[in-house]
N, C-alpha and C positions, 0 to 999 in steps of 0.2 A: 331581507329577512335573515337574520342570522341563525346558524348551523344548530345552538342550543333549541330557539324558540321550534324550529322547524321538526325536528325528532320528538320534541314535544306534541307539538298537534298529531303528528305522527301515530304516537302512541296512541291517543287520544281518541283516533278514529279507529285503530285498528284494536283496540279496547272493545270500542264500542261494537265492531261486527262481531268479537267472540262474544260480548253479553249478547247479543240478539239471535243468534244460535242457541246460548244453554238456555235462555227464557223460553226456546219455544216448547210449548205442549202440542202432543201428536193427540192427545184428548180432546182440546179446543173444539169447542163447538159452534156455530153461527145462526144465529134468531132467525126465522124464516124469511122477514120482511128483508135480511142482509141476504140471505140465499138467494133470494125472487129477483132481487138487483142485479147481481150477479149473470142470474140467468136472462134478465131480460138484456144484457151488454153481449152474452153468446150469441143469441135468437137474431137478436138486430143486428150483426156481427154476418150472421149466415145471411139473413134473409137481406144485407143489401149486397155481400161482395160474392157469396158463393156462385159458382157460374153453372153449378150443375145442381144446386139446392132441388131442383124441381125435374128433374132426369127422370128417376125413379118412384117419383109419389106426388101427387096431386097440393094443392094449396090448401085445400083443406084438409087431406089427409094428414100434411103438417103442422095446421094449425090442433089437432087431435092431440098427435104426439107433446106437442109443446104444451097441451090444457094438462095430458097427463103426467108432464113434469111439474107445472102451477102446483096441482093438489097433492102430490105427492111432499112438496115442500110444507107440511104442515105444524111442524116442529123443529127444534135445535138440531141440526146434526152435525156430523165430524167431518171434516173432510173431505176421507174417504167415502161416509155414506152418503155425501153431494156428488161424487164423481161415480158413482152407483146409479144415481138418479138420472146423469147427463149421458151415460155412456150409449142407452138404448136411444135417448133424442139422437143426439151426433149418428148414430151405426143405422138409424133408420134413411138416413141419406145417402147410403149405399155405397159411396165412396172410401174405397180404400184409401184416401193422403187424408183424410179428416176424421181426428181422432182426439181423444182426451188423455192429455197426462197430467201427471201429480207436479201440485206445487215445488218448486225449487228448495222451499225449504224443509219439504216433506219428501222430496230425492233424499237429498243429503241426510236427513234424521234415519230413514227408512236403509241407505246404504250402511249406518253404523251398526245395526241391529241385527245381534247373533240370531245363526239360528236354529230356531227350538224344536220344530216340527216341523214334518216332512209328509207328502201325500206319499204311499208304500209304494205304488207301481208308474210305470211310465207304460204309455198306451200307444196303439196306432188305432186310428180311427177311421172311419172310410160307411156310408150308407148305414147301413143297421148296424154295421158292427163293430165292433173294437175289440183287439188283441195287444195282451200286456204283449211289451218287450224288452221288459225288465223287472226284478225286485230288487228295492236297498236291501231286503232281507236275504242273505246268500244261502240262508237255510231253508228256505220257504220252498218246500218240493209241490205245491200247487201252483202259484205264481208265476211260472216260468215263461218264457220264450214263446207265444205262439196258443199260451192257453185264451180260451175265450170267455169275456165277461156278458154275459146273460145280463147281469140287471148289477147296479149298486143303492143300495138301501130302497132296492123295490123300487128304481125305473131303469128300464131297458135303456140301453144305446139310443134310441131314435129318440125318446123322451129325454135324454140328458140333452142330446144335442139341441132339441128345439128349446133347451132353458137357456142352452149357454151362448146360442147364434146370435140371439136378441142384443149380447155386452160386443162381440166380435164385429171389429170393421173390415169393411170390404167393397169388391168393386160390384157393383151389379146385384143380382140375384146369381150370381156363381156360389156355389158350396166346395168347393175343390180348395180354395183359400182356406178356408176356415177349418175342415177338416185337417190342412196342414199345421196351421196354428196350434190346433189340438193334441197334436201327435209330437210326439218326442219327449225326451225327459225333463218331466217336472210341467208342462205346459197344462196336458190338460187339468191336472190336481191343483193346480194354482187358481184356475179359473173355477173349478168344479166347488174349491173352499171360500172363492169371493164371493160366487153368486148362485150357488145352488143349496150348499149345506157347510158349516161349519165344524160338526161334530167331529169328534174322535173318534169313534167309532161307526167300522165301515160293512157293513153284510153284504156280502155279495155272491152270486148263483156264474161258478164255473163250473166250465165245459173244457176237459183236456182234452190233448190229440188222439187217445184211445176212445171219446164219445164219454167219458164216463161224466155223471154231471154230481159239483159240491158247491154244498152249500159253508160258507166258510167266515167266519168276520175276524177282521185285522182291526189296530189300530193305526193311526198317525205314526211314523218312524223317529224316534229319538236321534239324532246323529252323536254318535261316541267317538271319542277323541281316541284318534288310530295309534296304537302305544306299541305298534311292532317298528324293529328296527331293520331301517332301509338301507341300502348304500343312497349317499347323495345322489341326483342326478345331475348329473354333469353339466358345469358354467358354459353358458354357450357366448358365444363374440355378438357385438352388435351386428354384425354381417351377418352372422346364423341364423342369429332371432328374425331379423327384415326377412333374409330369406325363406325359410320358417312363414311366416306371417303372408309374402306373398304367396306362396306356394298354397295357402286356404284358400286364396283368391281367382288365379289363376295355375293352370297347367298343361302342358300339353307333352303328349305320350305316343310318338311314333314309333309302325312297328314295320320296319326299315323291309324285312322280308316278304311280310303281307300286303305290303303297301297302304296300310291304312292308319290311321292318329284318332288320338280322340283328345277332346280340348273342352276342357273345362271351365267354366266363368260362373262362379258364384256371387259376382257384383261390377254392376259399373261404375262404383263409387270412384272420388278420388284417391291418389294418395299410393296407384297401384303401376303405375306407367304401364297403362293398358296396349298403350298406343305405340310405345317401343315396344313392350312384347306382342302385339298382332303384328307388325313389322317383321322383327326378328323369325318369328314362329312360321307365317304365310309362307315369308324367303325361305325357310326351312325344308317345310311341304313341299316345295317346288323343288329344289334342289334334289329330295329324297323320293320324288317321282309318284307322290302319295294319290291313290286314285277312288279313297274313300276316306270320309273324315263325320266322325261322329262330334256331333255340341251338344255337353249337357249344360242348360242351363235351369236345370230345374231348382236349385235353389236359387236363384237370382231374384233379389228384390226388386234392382234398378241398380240407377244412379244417376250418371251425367248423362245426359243426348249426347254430348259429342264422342263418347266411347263407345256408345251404342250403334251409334253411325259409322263410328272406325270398322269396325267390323263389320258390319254391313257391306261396307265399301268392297271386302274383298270377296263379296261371298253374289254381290247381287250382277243382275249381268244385264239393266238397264240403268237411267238415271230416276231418280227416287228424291221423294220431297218425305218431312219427315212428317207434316201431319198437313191435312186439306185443308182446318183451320185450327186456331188456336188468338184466344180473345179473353180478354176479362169484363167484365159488367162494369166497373165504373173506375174512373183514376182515384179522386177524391173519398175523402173518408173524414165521419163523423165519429168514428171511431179508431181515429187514429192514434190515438195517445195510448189505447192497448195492445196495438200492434208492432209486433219486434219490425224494428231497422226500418220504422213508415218514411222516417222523412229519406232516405236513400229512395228507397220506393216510389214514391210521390214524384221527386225530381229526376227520377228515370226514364217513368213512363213515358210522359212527353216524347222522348224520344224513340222507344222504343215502340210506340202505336199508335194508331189515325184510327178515328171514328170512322165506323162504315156503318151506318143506318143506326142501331142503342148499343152498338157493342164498339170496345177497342181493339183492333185485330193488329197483332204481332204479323205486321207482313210480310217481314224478310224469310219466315219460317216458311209461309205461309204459298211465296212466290219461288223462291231457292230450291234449284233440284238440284242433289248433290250425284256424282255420276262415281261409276265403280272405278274401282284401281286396274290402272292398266298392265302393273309390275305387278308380280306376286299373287296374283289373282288367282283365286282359286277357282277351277272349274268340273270339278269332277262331282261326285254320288256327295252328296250331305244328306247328313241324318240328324234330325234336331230332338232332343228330349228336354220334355216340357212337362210343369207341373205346376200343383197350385201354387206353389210361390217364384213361377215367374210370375214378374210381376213389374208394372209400372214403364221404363225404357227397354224391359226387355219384351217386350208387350210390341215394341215398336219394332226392335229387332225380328222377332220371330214375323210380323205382321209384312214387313218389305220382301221378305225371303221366298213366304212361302207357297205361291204361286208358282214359282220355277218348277220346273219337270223336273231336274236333277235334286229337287229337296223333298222329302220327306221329314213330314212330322209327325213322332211316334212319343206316347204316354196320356197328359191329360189333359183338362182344357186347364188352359191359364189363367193364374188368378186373376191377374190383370183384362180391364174390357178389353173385346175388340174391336171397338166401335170408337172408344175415346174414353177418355178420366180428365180428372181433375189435377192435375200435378205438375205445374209452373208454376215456379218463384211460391214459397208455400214459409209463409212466416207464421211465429207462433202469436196467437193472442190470449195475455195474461187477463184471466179476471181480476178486478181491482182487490175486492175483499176478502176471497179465500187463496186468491196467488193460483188457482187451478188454469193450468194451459191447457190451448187449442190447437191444432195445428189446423190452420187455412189456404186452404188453396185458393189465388187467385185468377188464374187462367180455367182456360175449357179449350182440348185439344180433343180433335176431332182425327183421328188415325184416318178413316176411311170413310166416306161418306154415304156410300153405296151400299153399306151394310145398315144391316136393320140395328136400330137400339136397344136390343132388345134383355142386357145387362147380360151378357152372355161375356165367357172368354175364349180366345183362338181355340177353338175345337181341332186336335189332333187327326190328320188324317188316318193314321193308325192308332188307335184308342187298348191301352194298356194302362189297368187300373193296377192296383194293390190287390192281391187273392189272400186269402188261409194260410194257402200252401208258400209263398214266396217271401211272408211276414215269418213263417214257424223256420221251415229252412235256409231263412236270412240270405237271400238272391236275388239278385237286380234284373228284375223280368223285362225292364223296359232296354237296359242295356242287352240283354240277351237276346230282343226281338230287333235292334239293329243289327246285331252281329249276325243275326240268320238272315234279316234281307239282304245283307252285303255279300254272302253267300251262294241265296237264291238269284241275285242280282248278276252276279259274275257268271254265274251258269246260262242265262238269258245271253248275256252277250257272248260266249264261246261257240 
């Protein structure tokens, strides 16, 4: 082919993906009999590969869910109002890794789009209650810090939460997740305008820290273009930025005369050299004679097993398997053609599983005891903080540790089961006609067997929630109830 014809077709195609981008309408809407298709490619989707489909709810109790997504499909809708419709199917399986996202080309549309309006306050949430802990508005002398929301357009905290749990995915019957989800800026007001209420205008019954109670209505926050002049903020080096960037991910804080550290892991994802910095940091500890060591891993999603193990490694003081079983329900798939990266999938399994009785069980996992580090080992007081979103590998971590005598775990229960989840090899499956993804999990790992199923997560041996008082004076009550048992601790042994 020569050089001309070749920049030609070139063009040609790459023409053709910008027209298919401006043709698209985010209005587009889909006949029902095109929705029903759709849903019946999800449904038979879960109901042949899911491994934990039936964990949490009965076969008939799904087949309800699923009649009440049928009739709901009774007209044209958009999109969005089909992923409105799936999001309560998907979230009534109880699984935190199986979830619904927006089309690829309703990402991309929805990334380009200013924005117009804004929910006013950012919340923490927790049982009955919620407290702002913040306003876009700087002037707003109600709003502030710590005040409490009584009701918004006349329903209470509990009533909001039981609209909005229904759309939220998670593991079990845990609420610790979803409360987390809720919490922080712009979270719950995102969810609160998809699926509860759209209006711009908001009424709502606070309660400030003097008791006094208002009744008060806001609208939506315009955001206005910041016209004060700044000094620039200073070009940082590729090195800074990485550094920067790890340092969200990882840290670790020794305090050389106290002898104690605290070490932070907000993910095990890749991408962070986990496995040099536990290296580096353990050698550390040990060097600096450290004889307490606090892990927060309370915002930890997951990530890899094998980073979750790294750590482990140093921390645990027998040999440890990383789950009693872990299996997928079938190789083959009739649905393969919607599922991302099947044929790698397909031609791996084989090797990676043997049929024991209707399941494929992953046995190397399944047989493999990984044993502690014998350099660098840590063995002194640990103190683990936990919250709803650990979650998923950290699920595992905190699950091999926390039996030791020398470990203590203090805050909440974990989002993540302690029993097991769904969350191996988790490809996404594209609906044909609306482009709406899945994310599916095809394993079932099983942490511990001897625990009841009962959709619970790791329950902290010392249970330190969120109060009033440590959301208004902004204090880390779960960090301050280690730092008093390393305390009381050292006292015991003197």
């Amino acid at each position: 082919m020569n050089r001309p014809l070749f920049f030609l077709i070139c063009l040609v195609v790459l023409s053709g993906c910008r027209t298919g981008r401006i043709n698209f309408s985010p209005d587009k809407t889909y006949d029902p009999d095109v929705l029903k298709k759709d849903l019946n490619i999800l449904t038979g989707a879960l109901e042949a590969h899911h491994p934990g489909l039936y964990w949490y709810q009965s076969k008939e109790d799904w087949k309800k869910q699923v009649n009440l997504a049928i009739t709901a499909l009774n007209q044209p809708l958009s999109e969005p109002e089909f992923r409105k419709i799936l999001r309560p199917l998907v979230a009534s399986i109880r699984c935190g890794h199986t979830s619904i996202r927006a089309s690829k080309q309703w990402q991309r549309y929805s990334d380009t789009l200013p924005i117009k309006k804004l929910f006013p306050i950012s919340v923490k949430c927790w049982a009955d209650t919620m407290l702002v802990l913040g306003s876009l508005e700087p002037k707003d002398s109600i709003l502030i810090r710590g005040a409490q929301i009584l009701s918004i357009n006349g329903d209470p905290p509990r009533t909001l939460y039981e609209k909005l749990f229904p759309y939220v995915f998670g593991d079990g019957f845990n609420e610790t997740h979803k409360y987390q989800l809720l919490s922080g800026w712009g979270s719950f007001g995102n969810y609160y305008r998809q699926f509860v209420d759209t209006t711009s205008t908001l009424r709502m019954e606070v309660l400030d820290s003097l008791g006094n109670r208002h009744s008060i209505t806001r609208t939506l926050y315009t955001p206005v273009k910041d016209t004060t002049k700044r000094a620039p903020a200073p070009l940082l080096t590729k090195k800074q930025k990485r550094a920067r960037r790890l340092e969200g991910v990882r840290s670790l804080l020794i305090d050389r005369s106290d002898k104690q550290a605290l070490l932070r892991i907000n993910s095990f994802g890749q991408g962070s050299k986990l496995r040099k910095f536990f290296r580096q940091g353990f050698n550390l500890l040990k060097k600096t004679g450290v004889s307490d060591l606090i892990i927060d891993v309370r915002n930890n999603g997951g990530g890899r097993v094998g980073n979750s193990t790294a750590l482990t490694r140093y921390l645990v003081n027998r040999p440890f398997k990383i789950a009693d079983s872990l299996y997928a329900v079938r190789r083959a798939s009739c649905y393969g053609r919607y599922i991302q990266n099947n044929l790698g999938i397909q031609l791996s399994l084989p090797f990676l599983t043997r049929k024991n009785k209707n399941f494929y069980h992953f046995g190397y996992f399944e047989r493999h005891a990984l044993t502690p580090k014998r350099k660098k080992h840590f063995s002194g007081s640990v103190y683990v903080l936990t919250g709803g979103n650990s979650f998923s590998a950290t699920t595992l971590f905190v699950n091999s540790i926390k039996e030791q005598e020398n470990v203590t775990v203090i805050g909440e229960e974990t989002g993540g089961g302690a029993y097991g989840n769904s969350a191996w090899m988790i490809p996404d499956l594209t609906l044909p006609h609306t482009g709406v993804r899945m994310r599916l999990p095809l394993f079932r790992m099983v942490m511990n067997k001897n625990l009841p199923n009962n959709g619970r997560g790791i329950e902290p041996e010392v249970e330190i929630g969120p109060t009033v008082e440590s959301v208004r004076r902004n204090y880390d009550n779960k960090m301050l109830k280690a730092s008093h048992l390393i305390l009381k601790n050292r006292r015991k042994g003197s």
